[in-house]
C-alpha positions in Angstrom: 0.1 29.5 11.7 -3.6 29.6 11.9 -5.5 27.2 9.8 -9.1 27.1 10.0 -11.0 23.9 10.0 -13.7 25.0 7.5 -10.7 25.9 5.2 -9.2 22.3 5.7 -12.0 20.7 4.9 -12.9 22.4 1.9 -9.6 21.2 0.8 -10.3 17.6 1.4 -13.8 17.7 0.0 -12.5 19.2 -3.0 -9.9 16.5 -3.9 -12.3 13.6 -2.5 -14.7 14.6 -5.0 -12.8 15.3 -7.5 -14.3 19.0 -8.4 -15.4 22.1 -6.3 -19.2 21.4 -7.2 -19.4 17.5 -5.7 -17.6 19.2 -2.4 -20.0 21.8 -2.0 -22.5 19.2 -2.2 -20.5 16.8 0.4 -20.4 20.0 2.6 -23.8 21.3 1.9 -22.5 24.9 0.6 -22.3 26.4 -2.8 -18.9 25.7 -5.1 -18.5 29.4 -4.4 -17.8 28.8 -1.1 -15.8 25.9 -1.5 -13.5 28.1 -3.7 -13.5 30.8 -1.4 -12.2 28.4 1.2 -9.6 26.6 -1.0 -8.3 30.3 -1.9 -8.6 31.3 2.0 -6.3 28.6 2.8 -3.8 29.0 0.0 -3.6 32.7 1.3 -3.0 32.1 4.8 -0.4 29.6 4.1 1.1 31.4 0.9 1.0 28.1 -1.5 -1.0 26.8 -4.0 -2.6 24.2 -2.7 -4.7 22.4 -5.3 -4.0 22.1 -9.1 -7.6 23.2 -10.6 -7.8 20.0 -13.3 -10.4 17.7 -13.5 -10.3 16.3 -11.0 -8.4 18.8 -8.9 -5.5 17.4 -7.3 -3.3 18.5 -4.7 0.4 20.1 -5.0 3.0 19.1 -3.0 2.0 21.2 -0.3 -1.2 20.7 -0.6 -0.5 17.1 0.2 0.9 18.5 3.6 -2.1 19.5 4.4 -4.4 17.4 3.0 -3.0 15.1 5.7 -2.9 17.0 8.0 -6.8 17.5 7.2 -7.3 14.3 7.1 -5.9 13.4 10.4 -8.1 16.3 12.1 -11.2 14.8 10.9 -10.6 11.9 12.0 -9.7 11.7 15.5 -12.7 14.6 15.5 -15.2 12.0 14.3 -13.4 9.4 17.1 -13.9 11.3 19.9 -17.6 12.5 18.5 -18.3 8.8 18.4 -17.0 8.5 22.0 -19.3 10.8 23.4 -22.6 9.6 21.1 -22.6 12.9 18.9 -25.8 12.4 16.7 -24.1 14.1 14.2 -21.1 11.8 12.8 -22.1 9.7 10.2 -24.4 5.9 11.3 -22.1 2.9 10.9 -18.5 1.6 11.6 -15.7 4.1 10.7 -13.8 3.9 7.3 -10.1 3.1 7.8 -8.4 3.8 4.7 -5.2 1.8 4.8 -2.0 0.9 2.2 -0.7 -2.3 1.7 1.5 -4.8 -0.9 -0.8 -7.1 -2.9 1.6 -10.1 -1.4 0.6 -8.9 1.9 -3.2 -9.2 1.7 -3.0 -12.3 -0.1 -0.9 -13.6 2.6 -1.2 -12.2 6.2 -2.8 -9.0 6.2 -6.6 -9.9 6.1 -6.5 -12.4 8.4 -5.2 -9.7 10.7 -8.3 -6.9 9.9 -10.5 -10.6 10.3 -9.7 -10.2 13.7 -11.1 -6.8 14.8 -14.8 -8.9 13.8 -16.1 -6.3 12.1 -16.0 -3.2 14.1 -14.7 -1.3 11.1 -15.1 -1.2 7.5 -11.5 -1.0 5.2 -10.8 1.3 2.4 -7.7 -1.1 1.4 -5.7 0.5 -1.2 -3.5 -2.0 -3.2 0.3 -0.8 -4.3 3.8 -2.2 -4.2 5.5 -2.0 -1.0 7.6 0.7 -2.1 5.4 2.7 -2.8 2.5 2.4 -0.3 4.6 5.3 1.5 3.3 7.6 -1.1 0.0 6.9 -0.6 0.0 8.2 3.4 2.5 11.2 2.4 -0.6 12.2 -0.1 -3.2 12.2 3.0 -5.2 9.0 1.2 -4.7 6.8 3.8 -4.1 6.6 7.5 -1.7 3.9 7.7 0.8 1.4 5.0 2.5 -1.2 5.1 5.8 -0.2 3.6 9.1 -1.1 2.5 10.8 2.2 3.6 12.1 2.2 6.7 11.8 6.5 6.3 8.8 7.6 8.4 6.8 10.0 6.4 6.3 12.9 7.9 3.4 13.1 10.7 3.5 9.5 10.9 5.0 7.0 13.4 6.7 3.9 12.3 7.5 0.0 13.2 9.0 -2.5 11.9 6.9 -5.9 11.2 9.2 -8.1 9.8 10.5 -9.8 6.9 8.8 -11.6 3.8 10.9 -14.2 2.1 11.0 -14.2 -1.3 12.7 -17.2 -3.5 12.9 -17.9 -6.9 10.7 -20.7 -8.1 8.9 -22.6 -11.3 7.2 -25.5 -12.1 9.2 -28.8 -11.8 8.4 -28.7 -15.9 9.5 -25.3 -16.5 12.6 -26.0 -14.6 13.6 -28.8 -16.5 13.0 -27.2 -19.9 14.6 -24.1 -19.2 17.3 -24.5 -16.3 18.6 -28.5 -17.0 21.9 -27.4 -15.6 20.4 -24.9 -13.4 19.6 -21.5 -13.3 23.1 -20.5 -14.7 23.3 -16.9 -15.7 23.2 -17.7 -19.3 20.0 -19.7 -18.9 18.4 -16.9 -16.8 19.3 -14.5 -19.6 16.6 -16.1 -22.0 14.2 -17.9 -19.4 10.9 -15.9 -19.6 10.2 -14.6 -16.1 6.9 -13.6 -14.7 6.9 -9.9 -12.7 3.7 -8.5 -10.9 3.9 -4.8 -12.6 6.3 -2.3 -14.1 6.9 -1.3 -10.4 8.2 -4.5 -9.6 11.6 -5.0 -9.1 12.1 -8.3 -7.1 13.0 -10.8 -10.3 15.2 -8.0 -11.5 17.1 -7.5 -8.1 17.7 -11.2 -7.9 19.0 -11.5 -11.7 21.5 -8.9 -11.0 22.4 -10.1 -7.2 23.1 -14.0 -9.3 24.9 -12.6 -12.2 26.4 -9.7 -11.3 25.2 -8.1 -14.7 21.8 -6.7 -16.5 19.5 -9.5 -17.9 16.4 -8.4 -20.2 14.9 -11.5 -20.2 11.4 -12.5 -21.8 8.9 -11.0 -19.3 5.1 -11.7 -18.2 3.4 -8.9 -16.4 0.9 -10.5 -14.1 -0.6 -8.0 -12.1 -2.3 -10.2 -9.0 -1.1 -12.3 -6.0 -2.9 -14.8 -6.7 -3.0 -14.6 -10.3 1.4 -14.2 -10.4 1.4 -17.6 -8.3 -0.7 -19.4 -10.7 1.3 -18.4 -13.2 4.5 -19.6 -11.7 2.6 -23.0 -10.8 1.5 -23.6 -14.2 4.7 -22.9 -16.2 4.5 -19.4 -17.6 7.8 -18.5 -16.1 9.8 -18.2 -13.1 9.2 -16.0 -10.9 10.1 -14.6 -6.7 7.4 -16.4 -4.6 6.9 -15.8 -0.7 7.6 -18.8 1.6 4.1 -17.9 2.9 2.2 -18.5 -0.5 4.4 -21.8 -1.3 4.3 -23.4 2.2 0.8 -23.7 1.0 1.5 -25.8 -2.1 1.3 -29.3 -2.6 4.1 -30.9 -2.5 6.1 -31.0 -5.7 4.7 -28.5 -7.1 7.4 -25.7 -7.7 11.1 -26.3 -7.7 13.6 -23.7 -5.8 15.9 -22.7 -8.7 18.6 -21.3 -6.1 18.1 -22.9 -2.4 20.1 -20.3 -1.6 19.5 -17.1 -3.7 16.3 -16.0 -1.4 15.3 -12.1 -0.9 14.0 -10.8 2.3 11.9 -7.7 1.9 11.5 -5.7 5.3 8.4 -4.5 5.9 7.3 -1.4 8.1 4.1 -0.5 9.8 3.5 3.4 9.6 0.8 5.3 10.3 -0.5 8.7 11.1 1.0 10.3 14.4 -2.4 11.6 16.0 -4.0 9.2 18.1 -7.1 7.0 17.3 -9.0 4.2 18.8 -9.8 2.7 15.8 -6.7 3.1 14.3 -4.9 1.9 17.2 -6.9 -1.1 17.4 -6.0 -1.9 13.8 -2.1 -1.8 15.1 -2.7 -3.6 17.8 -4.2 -6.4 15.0 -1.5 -6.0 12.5 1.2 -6.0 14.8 0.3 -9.7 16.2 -0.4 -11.2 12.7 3.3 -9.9 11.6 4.8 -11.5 14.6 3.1 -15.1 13.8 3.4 -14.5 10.1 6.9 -12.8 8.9 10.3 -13.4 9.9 
């Protein structure tokens, strides 16, 4: 299959930008051309590539090779950079990257801290089960993930583990779980979760009790935010050892020393090689190894 680079970044322009007229502006052509491109491409390949909404957005083939457009571009620019090409864009390079909220309020930006600001992050922010989508769409070059599946095109390691236990405010644990947190008493505690994505609290109601609780829930979408929420009495909710090893002490109460959640997480990222996005491996790979189990 022959796929021409014009074609493929016609493509990525197009769902960038959100319509075929802001692309032909990115690319300095007329929308006509970025049509004709688009069209070119579906052609050769025999798909349809994009969906044409506002914005366009791409099918799941288009996806494909979206990345794979993606990916071509950028170790393009890399090696353009490498040999002073007065034609790639002033400035450091923008590394679009996934990764769990828990994660950057925890370990992860300490990590990127590192590379001293050789680079500028496009971080996008999504549960660790799903972060996977985001580099199987082509919207970033490398996730943390919870899947252990490598998407395809991409390489993948594991980091380590996050702990997760269930905690609450010495007050809230009094009030609500006198005799512990028994199954009846977690049936009717309120309970805070991060987002309708989140299944930790759930997966550790059903591991305790062996049964489906509905239980009064808080959606509090934000690392920081969830904690606080926990901390001041809201509900209980699955905190990271990282976050509470923080607290002072006698601040939150472990309702079940023993009922803890490890959550696995994976390093994956695109398969062609980069400097840049090697060095920000190389970074996240020795922050894991200090920070997760």
């Amino acid at each position: 299959m022959h796929l021409d680079p014009a074609q493929l970044r016609a493509l990525s322009a197009a769902v960038s930008e959100g319509t075929f007229d802001a692309a032909a502006r990115t690319l300095h052509v007329t929308p006509s051309a970025v049509s004709q491109r688009v069209k070119a491409l579906e052609t050769a390949v025999g798909r349809v590539l994009l969906t044409r909404t506002k914005p366009v957005r791409p099918t799941p083939s288009g996806e494909t090779l979206l990345r794979l457009a993606r990916q071509i571009q950028a170790v393009t620019d890399d090696v353009a950079r490498e040999l002073g090409d007065e034609d790639v864009p002033s400035g450091p390079q923008v590394i679009p990257l996934a990764v769990n909220a828990d994660s950057m309020a925890t370990w992860f930006l300490p990590a990127l801290a590192t590379l001293g600001g050789s680079l500028v992050f496009d971080l996008h922010r999504s549960d660790q089960d799903r972060t996977a989508d985001l580099l199987r769409q082509g919207a970033v070059m490398a996730a943390v993930t919870a899947s252990a599946e490598p998407v395809p095109g991409c390489v993948i390691e594991r980091l380590g583990s996050m702990r997760y236990r269930p905690m609450a405010s010495p007050a809230f644990a009094r009030r609500w779980f006198p005799d512990g947190a028994t199954p009846a008493e977690l049936a009717h505690a309120p309970v805070v979760v991060f987002d309708r994505d989140d299944d930790l609290q759930h997966k550790y109601l059903r591991r305790r009790t062996r049964r489906r609780l509905d239980p009064p829930r808080h959606f509090v979408p934000g690392s920081t935010d969830f904690y606080e929420a926990v901390r001041l009495g809201l509900g209980w909710g699955m905190l990271p050892d990282l976050q509470t090893a923080q607290a002072a002490g006698g601040e939150f109460t472990d309702l079940d020393p023993r009922g803890h959640i490890d959550v696995r997480l994976h390093w994956q990222q695109w398969r062609l090689r980069s400097v840049s996005l090697d060095a920000v491996t190389a970074a996240v790979r020795a922050a894991a190894a200090t920070a997760l189990r």
